[in-house]
C-alpha positions as CSV (number, residue, x, y, z in Angstrom):
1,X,-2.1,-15.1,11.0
2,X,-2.1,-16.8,14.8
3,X,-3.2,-20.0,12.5
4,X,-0.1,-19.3,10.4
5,X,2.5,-19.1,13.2
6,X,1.2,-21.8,15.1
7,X,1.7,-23.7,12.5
8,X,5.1,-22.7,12.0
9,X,5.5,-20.0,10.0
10,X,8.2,-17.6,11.3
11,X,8.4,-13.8,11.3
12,X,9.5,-13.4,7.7
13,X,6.5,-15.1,6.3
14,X,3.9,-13.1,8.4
15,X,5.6,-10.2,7.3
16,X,5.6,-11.4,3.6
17,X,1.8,-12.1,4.0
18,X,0.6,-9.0,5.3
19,X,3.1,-7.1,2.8
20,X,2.1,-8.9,0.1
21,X,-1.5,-8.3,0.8
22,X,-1.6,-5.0,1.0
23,X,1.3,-4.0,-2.3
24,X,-1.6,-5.8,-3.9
25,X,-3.9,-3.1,-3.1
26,X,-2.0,-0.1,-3.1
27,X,-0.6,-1.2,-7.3
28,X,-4.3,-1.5,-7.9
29,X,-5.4,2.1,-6.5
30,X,-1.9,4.0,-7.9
31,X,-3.3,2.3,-11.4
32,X,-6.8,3.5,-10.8
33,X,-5.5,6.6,-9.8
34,X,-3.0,7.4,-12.3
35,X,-5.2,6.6,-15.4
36,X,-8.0,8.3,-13.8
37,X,-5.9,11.5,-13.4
38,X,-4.8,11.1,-17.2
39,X,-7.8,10.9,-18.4
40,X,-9.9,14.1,-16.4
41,X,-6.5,16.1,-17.9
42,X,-8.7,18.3,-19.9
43,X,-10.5,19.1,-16.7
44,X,-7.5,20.4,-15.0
45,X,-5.7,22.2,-17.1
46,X,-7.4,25.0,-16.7
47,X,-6.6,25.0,-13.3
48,X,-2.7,24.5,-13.3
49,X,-0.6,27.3,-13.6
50,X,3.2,26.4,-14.5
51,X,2.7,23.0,-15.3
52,X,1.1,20.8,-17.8
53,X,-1.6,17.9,-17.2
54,X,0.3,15.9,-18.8
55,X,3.8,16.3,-16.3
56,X,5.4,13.2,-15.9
57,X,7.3,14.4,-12.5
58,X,4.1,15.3,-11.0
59,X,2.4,12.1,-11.9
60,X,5.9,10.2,-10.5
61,X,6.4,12.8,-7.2
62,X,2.4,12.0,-6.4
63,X,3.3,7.9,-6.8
64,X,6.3,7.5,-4.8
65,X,4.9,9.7,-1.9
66,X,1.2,7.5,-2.3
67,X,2.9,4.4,-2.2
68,X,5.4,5.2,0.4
69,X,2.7,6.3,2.8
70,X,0.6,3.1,2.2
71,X,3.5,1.2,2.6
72,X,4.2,2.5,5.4
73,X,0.5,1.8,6.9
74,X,0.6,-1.6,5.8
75,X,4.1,-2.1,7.5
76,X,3.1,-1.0,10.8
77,X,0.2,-3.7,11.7
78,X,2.6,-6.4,10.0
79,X,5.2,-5.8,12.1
80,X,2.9,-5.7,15.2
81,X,1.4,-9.3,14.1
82,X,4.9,-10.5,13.9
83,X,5.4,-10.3,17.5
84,X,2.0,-11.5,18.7
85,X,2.1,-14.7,20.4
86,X,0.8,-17.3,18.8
87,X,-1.7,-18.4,22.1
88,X,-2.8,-15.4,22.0
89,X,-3.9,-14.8,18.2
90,X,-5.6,-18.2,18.5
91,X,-7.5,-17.3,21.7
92,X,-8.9,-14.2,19.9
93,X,-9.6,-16.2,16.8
């Protein structure tokens, strides 16, 4: 990324970069997860009490709080390596 904005690339593209990288990896877990989940159904239903394996709030409440939590860890370190001067990303390169 110090290659990036020493180069030229301003804030917005950094950002885009390190967002982009990591919506990547969180749509590839909530997929994994989700199907996974719909398929051990059998498994838990014998567990749940009051709702079905098959709920599709639970499955929605469980994505949107995931993904908004992964989000949010991706967002963090991309903001921070928005503001890192670009000297001093290429020096620790």
């Amino acid at each position: 990324m110090g290659i990036r904005v020493a180069l030229g690339a301003n804030r917005n593209d950094i950002l885009k970069l390190a967002l982009g990288s990591g919506l990547a990896l969180i749509s590839a877990g909530v997929v994994l997860g989700v199907v996974s989940a719909w398929a051990l159904t059998r498994a838990m239903a014998k567990l749940l009490i009051g709702v079905s394996g098959t709920d599709a709030a639970t499955y929605a409440t469980a994505v949107a709080a995931i993904s908004a939590v992964a989000l949010l860890a991706c967002w963090i370190p991309a903001r921070r390596a928005t503001r890192v001067d670009p000297l001093v990303a290429l020096r620790y390169e």
